[in-house]
N, CA, C and O of each residue as an XYZ file, in Angstrom:
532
protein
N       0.852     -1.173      0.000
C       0.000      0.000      0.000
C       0.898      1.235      0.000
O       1.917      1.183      0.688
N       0.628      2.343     -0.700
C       1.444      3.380     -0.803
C       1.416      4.476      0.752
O       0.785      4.454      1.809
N       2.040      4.997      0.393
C       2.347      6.197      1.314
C       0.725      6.741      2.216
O       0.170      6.658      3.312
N       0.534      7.333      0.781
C      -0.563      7.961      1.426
C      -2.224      7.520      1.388
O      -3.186      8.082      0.864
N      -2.123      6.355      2.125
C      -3.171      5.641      1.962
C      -4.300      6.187      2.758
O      -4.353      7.103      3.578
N      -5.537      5.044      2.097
C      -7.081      5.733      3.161
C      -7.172      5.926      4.434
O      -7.822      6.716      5.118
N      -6.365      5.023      4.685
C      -5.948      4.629      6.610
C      -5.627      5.834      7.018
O      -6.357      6.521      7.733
N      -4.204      6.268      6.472
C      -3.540      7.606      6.727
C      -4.190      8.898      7.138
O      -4.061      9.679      8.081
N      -5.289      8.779      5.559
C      -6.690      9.987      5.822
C      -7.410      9.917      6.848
O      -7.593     10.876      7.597
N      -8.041      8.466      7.053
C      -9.212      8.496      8.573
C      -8.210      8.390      9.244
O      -8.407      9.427      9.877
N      -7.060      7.922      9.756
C      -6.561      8.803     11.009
C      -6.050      9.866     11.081
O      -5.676     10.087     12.233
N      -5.881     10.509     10.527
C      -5.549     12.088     10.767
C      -6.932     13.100     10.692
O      -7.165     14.091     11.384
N      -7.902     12.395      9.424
C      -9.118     12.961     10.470
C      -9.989     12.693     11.882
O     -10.765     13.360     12.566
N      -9.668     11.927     11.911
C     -10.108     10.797     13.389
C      -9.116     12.187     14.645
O      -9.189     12.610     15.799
N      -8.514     12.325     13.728
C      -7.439     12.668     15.434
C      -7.745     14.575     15.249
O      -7.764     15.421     16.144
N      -7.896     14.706     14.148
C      -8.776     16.352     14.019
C     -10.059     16.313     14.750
O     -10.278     17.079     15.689
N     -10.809     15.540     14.387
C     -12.069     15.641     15.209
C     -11.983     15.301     16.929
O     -12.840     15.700     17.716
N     -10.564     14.345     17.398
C     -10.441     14.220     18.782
C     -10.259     15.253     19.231
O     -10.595     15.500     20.389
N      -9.430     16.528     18.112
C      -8.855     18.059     19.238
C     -10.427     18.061     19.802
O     -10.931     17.768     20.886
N     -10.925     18.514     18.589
C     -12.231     19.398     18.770
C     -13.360     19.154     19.232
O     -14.155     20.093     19.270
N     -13.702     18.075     19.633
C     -14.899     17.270     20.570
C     -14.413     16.575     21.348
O     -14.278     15.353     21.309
N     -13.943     17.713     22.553
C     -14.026     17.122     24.203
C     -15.183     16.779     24.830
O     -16.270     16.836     24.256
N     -15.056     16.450     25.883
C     -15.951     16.714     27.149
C     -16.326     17.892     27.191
O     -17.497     18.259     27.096
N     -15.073     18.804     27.384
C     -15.573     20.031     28.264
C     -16.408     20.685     26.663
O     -16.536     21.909     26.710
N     -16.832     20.178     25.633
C     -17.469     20.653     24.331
C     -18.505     20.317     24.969
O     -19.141     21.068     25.708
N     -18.751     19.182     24.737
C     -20.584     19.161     25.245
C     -21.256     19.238     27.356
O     -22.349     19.475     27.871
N     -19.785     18.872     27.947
C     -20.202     19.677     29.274
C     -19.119     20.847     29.571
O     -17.963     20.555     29.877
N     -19.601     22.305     29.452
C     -18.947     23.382     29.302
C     -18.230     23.257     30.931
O     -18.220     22.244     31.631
N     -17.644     24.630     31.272
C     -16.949     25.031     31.996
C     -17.936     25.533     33.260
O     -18.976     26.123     32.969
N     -17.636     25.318     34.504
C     -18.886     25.653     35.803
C     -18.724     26.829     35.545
O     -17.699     27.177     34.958
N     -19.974     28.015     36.024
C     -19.644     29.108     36.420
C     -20.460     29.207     37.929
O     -21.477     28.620     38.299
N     -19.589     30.198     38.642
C     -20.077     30.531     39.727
C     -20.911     31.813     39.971
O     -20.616     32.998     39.814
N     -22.207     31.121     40.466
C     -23.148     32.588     40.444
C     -23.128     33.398     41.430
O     -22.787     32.781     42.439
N     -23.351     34.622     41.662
C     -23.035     35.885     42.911
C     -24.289     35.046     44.335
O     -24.325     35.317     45.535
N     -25.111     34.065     43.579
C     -26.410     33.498     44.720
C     -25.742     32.578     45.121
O     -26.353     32.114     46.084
N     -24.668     31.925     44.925
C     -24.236     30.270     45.275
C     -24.266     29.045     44.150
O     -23.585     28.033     44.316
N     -25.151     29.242     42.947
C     -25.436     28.442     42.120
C     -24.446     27.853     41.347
O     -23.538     28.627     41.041
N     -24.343     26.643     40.915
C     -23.109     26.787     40.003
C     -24.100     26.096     38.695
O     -25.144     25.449     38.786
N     -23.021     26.677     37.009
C     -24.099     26.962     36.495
C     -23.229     26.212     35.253
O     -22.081     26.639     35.130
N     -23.708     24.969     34.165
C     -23.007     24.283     34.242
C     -23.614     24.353     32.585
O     -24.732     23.859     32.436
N     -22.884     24.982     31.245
C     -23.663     24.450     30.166
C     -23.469     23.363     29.110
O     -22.414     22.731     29.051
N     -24.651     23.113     28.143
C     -24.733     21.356     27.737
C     -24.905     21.742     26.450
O     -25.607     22.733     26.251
N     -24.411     21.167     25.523
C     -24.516     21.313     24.454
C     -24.541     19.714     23.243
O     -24.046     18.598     23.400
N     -25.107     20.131     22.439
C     -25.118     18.669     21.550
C     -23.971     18.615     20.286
O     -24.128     19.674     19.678
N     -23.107     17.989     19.769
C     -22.315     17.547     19.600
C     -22.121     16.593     18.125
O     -21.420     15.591     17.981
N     -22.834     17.156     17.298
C     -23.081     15.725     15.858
C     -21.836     15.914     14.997
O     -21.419     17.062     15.153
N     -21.141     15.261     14.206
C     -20.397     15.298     13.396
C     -20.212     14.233     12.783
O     -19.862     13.210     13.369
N     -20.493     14.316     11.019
C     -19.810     13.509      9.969
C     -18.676     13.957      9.356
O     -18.082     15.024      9.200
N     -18.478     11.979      8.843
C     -17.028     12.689      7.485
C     -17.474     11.427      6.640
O     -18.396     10.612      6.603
N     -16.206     11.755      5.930
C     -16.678     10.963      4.347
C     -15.402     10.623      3.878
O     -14.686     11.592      3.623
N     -14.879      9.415      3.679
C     -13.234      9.371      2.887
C     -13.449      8.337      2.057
O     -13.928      7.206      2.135
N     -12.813      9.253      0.978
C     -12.838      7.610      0.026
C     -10.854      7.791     -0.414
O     -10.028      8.606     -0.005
N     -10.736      6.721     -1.305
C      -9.773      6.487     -2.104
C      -9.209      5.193     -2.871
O      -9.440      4.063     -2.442
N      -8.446      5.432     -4.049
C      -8.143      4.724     -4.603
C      -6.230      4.154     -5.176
O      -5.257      4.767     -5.615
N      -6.419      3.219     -4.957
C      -4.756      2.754     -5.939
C      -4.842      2.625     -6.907
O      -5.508      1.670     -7.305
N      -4.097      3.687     -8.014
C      -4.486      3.569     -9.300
C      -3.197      3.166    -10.001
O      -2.247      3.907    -10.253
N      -3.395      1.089    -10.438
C      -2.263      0.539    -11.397
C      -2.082      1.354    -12.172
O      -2.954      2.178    -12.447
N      -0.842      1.340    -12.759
C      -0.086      2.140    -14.040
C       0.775      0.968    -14.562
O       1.250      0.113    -13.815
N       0.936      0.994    -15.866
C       2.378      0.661    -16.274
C       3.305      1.020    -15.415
O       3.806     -0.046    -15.056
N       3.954      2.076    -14.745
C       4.859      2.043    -14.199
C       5.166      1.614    -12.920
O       6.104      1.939    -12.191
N       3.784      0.447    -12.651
C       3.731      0.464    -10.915
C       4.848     -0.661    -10.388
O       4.794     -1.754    -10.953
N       5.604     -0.522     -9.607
C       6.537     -1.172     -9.233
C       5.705     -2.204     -8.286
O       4.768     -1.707     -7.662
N       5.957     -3.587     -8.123
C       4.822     -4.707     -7.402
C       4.639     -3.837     -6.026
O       5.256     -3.311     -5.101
N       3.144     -4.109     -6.655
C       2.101     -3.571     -5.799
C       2.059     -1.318     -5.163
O       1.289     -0.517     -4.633
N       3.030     -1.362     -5.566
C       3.399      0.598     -5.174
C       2.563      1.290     -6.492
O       3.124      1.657     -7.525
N       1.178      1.383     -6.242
C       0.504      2.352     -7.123
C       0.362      3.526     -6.783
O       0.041      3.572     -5.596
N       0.437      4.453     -7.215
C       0.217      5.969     -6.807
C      -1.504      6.000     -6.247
O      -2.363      5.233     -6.683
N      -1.753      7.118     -5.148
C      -2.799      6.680     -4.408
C      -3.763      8.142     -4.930
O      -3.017      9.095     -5.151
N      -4.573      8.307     -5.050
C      -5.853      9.172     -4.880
C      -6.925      8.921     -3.932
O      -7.329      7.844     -3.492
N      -7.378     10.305     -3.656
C      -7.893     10.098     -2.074
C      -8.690     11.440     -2.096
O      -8.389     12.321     -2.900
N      -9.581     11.565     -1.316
C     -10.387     12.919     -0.330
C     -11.385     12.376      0.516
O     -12.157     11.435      0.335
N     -11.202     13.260      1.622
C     -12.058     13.364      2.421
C     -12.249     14.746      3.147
O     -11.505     15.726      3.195
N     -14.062     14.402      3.954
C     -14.496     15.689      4.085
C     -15.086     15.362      5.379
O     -15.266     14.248      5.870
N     -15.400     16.693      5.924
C     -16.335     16.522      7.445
C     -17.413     17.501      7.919
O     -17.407     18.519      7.228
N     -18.197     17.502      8.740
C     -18.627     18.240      9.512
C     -18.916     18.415     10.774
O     -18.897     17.434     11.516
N     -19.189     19.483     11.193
C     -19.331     19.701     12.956
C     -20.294     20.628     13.065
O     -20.479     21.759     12.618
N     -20.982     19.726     13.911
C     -22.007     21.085     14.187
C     -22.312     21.261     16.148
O     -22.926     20.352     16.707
N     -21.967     22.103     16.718
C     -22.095     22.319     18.244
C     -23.146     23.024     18.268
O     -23.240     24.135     17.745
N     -24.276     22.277     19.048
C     -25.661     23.327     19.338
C     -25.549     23.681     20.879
O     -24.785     22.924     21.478
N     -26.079     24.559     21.570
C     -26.102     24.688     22.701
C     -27.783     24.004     23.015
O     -28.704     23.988     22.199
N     -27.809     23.544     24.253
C     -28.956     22.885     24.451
C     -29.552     23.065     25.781
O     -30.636     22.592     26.122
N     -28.730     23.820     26.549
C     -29.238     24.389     28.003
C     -28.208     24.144     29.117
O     -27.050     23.750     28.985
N     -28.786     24.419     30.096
C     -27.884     24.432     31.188
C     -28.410     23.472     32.729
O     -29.528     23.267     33.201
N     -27.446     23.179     33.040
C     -27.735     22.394     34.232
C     -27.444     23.201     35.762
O     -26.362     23.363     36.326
N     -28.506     23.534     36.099
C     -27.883     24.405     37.591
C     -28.154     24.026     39.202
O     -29.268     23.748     39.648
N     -26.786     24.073     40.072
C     -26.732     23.454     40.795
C     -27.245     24.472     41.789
O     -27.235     25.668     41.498
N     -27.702     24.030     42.970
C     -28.224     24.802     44.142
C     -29.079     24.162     45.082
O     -30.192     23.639     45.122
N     -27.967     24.451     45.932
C     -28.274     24.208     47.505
C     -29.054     22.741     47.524
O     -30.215     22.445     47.808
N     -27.538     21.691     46.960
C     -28.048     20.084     47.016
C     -29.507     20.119     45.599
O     -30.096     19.038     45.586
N     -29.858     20.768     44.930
C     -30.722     20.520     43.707
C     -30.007     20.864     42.453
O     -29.113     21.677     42.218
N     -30.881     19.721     41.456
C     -29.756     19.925     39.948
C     -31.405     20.757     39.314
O     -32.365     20.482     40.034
N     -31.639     21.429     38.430
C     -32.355     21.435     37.394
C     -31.724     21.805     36.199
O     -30.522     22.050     36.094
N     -32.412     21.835     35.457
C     -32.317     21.669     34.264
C     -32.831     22.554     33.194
O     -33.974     22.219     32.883
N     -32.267     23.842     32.339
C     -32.804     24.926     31.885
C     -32.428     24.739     30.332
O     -31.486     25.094     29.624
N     -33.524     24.068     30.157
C     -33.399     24.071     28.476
C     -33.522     25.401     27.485
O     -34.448     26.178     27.715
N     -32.592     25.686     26.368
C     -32.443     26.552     25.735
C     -33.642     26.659     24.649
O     -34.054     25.799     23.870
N     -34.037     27.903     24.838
C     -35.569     28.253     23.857
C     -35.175     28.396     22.258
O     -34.568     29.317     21.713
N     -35.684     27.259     21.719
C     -34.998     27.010     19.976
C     -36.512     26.843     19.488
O     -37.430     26.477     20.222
N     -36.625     27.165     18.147
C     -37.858     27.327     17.069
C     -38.520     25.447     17.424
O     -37.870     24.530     17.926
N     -39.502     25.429     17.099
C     -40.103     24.145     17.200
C     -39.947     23.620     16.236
O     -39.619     24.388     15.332
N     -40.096     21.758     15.736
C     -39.891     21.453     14.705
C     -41.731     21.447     14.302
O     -42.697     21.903     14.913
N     -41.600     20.707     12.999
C     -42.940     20.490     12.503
C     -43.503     19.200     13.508
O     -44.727     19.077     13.552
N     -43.040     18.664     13.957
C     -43.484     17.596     14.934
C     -43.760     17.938     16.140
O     -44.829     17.508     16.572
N     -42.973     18.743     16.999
C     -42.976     19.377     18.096
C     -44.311     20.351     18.088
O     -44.968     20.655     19.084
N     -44.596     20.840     16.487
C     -45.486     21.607     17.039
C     -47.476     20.979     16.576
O     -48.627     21.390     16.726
N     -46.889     20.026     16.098
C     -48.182     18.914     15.809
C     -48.441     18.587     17.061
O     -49.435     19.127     17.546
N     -47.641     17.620     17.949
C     -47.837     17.614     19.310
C     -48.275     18.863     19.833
O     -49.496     18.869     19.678
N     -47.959     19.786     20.302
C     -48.361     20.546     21.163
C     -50.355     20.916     20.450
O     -51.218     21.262     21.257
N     -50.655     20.761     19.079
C     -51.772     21.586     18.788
C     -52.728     20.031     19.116
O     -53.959     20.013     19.102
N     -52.134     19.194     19.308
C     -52.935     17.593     19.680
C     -53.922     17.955     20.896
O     -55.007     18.377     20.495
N     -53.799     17.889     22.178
C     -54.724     18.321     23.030
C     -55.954     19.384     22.595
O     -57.084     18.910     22.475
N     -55.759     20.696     22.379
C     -56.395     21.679     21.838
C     -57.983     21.077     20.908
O     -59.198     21.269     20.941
N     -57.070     20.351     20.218
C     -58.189     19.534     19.182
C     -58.419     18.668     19.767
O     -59.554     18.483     19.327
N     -58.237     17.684     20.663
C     -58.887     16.334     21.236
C     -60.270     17.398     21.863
O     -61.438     17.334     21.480
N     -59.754     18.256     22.818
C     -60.575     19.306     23.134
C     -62.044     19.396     22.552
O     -63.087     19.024     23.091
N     -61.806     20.160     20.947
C     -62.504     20.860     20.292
C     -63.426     19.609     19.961
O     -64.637     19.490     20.146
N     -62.273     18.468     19.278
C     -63.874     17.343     19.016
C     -64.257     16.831     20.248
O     -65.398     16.406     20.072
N     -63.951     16.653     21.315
C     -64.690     16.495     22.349
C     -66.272     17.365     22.111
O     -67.311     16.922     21.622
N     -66.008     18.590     22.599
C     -66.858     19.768     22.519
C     -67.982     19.441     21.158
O     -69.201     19.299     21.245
N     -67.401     19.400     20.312
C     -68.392     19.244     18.981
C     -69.334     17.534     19.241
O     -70.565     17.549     19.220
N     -68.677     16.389     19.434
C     -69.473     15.272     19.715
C     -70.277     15.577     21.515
O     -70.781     14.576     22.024
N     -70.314     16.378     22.007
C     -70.815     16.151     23.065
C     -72.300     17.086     22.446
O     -73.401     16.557     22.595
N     -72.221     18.136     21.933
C     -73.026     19.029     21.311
C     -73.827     18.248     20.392
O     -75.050     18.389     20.399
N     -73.188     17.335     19.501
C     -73.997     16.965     18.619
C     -74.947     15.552     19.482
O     -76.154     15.332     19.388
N     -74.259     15.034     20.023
C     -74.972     14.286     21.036
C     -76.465     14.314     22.020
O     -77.397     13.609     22.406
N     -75.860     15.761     22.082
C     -77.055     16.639     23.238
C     -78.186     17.005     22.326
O     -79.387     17.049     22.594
N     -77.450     17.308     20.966
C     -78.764     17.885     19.987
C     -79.113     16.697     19.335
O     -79.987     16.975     18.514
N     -78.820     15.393     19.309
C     -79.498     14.303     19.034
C     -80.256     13.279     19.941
O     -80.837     12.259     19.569
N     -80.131     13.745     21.155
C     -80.597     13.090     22.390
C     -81.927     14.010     22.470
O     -82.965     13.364     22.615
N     -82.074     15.572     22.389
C     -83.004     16.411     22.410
C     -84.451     16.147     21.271
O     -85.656     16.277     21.486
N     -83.637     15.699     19.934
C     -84.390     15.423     18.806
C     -85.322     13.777     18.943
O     -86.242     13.574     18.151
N     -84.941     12.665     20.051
C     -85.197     11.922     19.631
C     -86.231     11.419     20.875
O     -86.608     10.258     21.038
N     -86.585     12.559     21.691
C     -87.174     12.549     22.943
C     -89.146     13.164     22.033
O     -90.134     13.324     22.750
C-alpha cells in the first residue's frame, strides 16, 4: 500500500475531530453565580465525514506501489442545548428556547383539538338526544 493511503486519511481525520470534541465541548466550563449556584452548560455535539480512495495501477507500478488518490471531508455542528444548575443540594435543568420542529409543534396543537372534538361530539350528542325525545 502506498504512502498515502485511506488509513492515513481516517486517522488524521479521526485525530482532528479528537482536538475538537471534548468533554468540556458538550459539558462546558462551571460558572459561579453571585447566589451560590453553580451553572453548568450542555450542548449537543453531531459530526460527519466521508473518505474515500483509490490505488491507481499504471504501467509504471513497481509490485504492488501504485500511486494513491484520495479525499475526504467533514462536519461539525455544536448546538447549545441548556444548562444544568446546581443549588443548595438541587440539579435542574434549563433548556435553551430554539424554534419548534414540525413535529414538536403537531404535538403541542394535539390536546387543543382532542378538546374541540370532544366539545363538537358532546353538542352533537345533546342535539341528538333532544331530537329523539
Amino acid at each position: 500500500m502506498s504512502k498515502g493511503s485511506i488509513n492515513e486519511m481516517i486517522g488524521t481525520m479521526m485525530d482532528s475531530i479528537k482536538e475538537v470534541v471534548k468533554v468540556s465541548t458538550v459539558v462546558g466550563n462551571e460558572v459561579n453565580a453571585p447566589d451560590g449556584s453553580v451553572i453548568i452548560p450542555v450542548t449537543k455535539v453531531s459530526c460527519g465525514f466521508g473518505a474515500t480512495g483509490v490505488e491507481i495501477p499504471t504501467k509504471s507500478a513497481i509490485k504492488e506501489e501504485y500511486p494513491f488518490g484520495g479525499g475526504s471531508g467533514g462536519g461539525l455542528s455544536i448546538e447549545p442545548m441548556g444548562f444544568m444548575v446546581l443549588k443548595e443540594g438541587n440539579v435542574r435543568i434549563v433548556p435553551m428556547v430554539s424554534e419548534q420542529t414540525t413535529v414538536e409543534k403537531v404535538i403541542d396543537m394535539v390536546p387543543p383539538m382532542v378538546d374541540k372534538l370532544n366539545g363538537i361530539v358532546k353538542s352533537y350528542t345533546e342535539k341528538t338526544d333532544k331530537t329523539s325525545e
